[in-house]
C-alpha positions as CSV (number, residue, x, y, z in Angstrom):
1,X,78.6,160.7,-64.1
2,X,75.9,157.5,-64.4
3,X,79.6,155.4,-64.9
4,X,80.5,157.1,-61.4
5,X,77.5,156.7,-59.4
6,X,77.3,152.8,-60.4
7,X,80.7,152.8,-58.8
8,X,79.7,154.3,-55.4
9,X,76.6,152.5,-55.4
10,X,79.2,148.8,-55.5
11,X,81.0,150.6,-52.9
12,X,78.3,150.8,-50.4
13,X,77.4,147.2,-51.4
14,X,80.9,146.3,-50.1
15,X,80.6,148.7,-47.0
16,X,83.3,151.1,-48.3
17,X,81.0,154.1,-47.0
18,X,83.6,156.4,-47.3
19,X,84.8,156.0,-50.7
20,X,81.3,156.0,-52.1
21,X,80.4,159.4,-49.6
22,X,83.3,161.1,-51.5
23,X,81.8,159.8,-55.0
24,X,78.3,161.3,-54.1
25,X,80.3,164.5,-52.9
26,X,81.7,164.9,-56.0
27,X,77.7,165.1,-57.8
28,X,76.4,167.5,-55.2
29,X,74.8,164.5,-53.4
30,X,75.8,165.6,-49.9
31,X,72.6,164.3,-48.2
32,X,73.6,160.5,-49.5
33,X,77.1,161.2,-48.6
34,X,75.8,162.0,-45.0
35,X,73.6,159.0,-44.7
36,X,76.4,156.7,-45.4
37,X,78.8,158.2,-43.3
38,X,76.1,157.4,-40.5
39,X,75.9,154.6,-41.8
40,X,79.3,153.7,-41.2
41,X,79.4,154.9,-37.6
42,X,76.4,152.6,-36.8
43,X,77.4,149.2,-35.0
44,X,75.6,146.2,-35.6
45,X,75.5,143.2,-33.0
46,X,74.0,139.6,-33.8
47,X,72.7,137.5,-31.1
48,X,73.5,133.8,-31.5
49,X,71.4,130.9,-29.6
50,X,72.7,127.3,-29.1
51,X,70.8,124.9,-28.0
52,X,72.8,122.1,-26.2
53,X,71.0,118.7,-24.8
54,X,73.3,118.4,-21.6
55,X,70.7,115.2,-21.0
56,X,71.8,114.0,-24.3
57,X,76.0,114.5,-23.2
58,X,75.2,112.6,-19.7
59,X,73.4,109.9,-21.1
60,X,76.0,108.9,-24.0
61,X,78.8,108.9,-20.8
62,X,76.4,106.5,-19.2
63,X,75.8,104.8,-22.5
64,X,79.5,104.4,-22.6
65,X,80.3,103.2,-19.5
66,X,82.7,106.5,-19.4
67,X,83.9,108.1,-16.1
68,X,85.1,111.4,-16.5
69,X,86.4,113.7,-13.8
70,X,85.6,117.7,-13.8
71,X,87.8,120.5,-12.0
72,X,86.2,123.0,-10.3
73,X,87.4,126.2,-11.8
74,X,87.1,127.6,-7.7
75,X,88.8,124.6,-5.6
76,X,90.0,122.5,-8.0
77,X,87.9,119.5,-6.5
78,X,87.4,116.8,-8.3
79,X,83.5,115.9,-9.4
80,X,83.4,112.5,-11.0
81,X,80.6,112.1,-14.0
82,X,79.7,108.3,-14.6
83,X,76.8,106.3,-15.0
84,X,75.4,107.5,-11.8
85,X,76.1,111.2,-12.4
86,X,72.9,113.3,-12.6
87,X,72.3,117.0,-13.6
88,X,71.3,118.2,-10.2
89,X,74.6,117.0,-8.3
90,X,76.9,118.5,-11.2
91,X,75.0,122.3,-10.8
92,X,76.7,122.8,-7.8
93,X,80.5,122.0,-6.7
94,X,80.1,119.5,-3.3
95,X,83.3,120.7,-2.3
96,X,83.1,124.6,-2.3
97,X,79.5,125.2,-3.0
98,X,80.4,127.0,-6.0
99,X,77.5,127.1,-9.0
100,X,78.9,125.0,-11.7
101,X,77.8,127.0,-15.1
102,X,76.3,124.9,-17.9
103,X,77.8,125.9,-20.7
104,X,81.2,125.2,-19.2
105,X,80.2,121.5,-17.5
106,X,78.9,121.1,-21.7
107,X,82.7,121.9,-23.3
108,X,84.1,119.9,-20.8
109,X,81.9,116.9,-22.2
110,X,82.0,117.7,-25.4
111,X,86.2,117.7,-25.3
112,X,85.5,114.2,-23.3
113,X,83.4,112.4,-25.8
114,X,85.7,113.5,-28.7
């Protein structure tokens, strides 16, 4: 019985829930059993933060006397990023007035500078 209940225990430390639930069953142990089957139905969800410097992706174009040209996703205009390039002009496409989102103007320099 111990060897057996050592064995569910390892189960549950490698999230086989259900295996182990049916080893408890087997002892009597429905109210572990139970508890790992909820267990198993629960969903856990991670929140990830990154922190980009789009100053710090601007400045190393100007520092590199690099020109780069971004496509609005909406119109397809064309919004050159140089040496004079600054964060305020890039949030908003002059073309269509379309919001430029940060993370995706931050890809798009990060693919540049690569």
């Amino acid at each position: 019985m111990q060897l057996h209940i050592k064995q569910a225990e390892n189960l549950e430390r490698a999230w086989r829930y259900e295996d182990a639930s049916r080893i408890y069953e087997l002892y009597g142990m429905y109210e572990k059993a139970g508890q790992l089957r909820q267990k198993q139905k629960q969903v856990v969800v991670k929140q990830v933060v990154v922190s980009v410097d789009l100053n710090n992706l601007l400045q190393r174009i100007k520092d590199g006397g690099i020109v780069v040209v971004y496509r609005c996703p909406n119109c397809g205009g064309n919004l050159k990023i140089g040496k004079e390039a600054a964060i305020e002009s890039l949030r908003v496409c002059p073309y269509c007035g379309l919001g430029i989102r940060a993370t995706d103007l931050v890809d798009f320099l990060r693919t540049a500078l690569s």
